[in-house]
N, C-alpha and C positions, 0 to 999 in steps of 0.2 A: 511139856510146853506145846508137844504139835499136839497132843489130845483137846486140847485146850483151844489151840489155833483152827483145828479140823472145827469143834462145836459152834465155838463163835462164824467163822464163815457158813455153816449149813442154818446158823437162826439168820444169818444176813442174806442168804438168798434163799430161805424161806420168807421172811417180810416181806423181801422185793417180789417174788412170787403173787403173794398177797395184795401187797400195795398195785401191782401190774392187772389183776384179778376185777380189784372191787374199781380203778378206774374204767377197765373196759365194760363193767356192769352195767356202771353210770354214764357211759357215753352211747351204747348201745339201747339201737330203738326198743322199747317197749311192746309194741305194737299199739300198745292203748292209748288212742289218738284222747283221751279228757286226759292225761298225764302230762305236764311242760317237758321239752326236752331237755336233756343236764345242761346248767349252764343256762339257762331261759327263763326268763320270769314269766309269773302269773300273775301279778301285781296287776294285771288288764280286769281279772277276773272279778277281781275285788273291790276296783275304785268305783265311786259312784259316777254317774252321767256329769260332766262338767257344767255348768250354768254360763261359764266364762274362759276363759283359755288363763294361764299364768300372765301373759303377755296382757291381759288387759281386754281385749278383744273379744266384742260380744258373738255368741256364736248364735248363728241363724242364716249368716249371710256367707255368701262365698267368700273364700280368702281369694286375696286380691292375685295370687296367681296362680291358680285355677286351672283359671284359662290356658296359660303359657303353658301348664302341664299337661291338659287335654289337645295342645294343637302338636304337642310333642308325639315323635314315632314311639307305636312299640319296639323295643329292641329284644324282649322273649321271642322265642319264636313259636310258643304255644303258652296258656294259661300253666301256671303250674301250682305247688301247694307252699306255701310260704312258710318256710320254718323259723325265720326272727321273728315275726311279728306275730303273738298270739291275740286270739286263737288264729289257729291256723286258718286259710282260708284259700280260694283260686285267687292269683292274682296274676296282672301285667305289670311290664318295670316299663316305665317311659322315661325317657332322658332328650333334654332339649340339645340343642343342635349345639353349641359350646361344650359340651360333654360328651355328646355322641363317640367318637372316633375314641378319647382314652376309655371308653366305657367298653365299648367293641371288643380293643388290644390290650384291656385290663393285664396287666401285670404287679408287682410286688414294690415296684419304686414309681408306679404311677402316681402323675401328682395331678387334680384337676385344676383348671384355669377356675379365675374370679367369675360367679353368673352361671356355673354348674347347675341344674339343677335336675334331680333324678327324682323318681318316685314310683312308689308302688300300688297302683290301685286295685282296687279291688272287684272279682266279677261278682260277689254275691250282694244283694240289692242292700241290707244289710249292715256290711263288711264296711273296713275302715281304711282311710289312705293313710300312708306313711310318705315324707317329701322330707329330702335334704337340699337345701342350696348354699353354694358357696358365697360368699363374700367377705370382703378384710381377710382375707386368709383363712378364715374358720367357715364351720358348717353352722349351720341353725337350722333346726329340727321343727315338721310341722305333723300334725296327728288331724286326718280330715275326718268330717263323717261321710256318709255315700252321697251326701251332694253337694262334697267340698266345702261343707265350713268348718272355719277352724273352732275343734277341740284346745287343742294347745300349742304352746310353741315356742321354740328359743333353746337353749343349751339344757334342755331335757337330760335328766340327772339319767334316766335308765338307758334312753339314746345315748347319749356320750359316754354313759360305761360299756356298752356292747360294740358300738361304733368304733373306741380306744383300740379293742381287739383283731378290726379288719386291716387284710394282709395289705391294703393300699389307699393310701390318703383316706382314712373311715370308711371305704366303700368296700362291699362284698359285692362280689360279681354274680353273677347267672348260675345254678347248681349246674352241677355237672353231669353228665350224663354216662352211664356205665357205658 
């Protein structure tokens, strides 16, 4: 009975071995920046150019808050490389002034106020915004191109499944710095 007892826990912390092995494989950078990181879609890679946004919304023209986003501070404190939003690219995070200060002192039970609204743009001429704003309680997701119109918009099925996983009210904060 322990020969038996001994086999079976050394195949169970053997798996676990394993199982602890092939996650840090798949979370650990690649170095090869054309690779998604685990956990990150590439679904960017493959849609075609939108004609129209989900919401209706013809795109050519600026989304109508734009502007609120470009009078917003940066709150980076330098360009950095964006790892949600492929492909990756340099970006800034601006957040308007009802958001600012829990954006700042981000913690794990931060809740944002109604009129939130943050966003990530983009330094490469190129490159694509990403904008969350709050209201009714929920977020709604907007995808710009580089000169702010809107691609698409609203409860974005791939935004609100990445979003679901941040450690406070759907907001990821600032990377961190070793």
């Amino acid at each position: 009975m322990r020969a038996a007892s001994a086999i079976l826990l050394a195949a169970r912390s053997q798996s676990l071995a394993v199982a602890v092995a092939l996650t840090v494989a798949a979370c650990a950078e690649s170095g090869e920046s054309s690779r998604p990181l685990a956990g990150a879609s590439d679904a960017w890679a493959r849609a075609p150019e939108p004609t129209s946004s989900p919401s209706g919304h013809p795109t050519g023209s600026a989304w109508a808050g734009y502007d609120e986003l470009l009078r917003s501070p940066v709150v980076s404190s330098a360009p950095f490389a964006s790892r949600g939003h492929l492909p990756a690219q340099p970006v800034d995070i601006r957040v308007n002034d009802v958001a600012r200060l829990h954006f700042t002192a981000l913690v794990t039970d931060t809740v944002f106020p109604e009129g939130s609204l943050l966003g990530e743009l983009s330094h490469d001429a190129s490159g694509r915004g990403y904008v969350m704003r709050k209201s009714a309680g929920h977020w709604s997701y907007f995808e710009l191109d580089p000169q702010g119109s809107l691609l698409s918009s609203g409860a974005l099925t791939l935004c609100v499944g990445c979003h679901d996983q941040a450690p406070a009210d759907h907001v990821f904060g600032l990377p961190r710095t070793p």
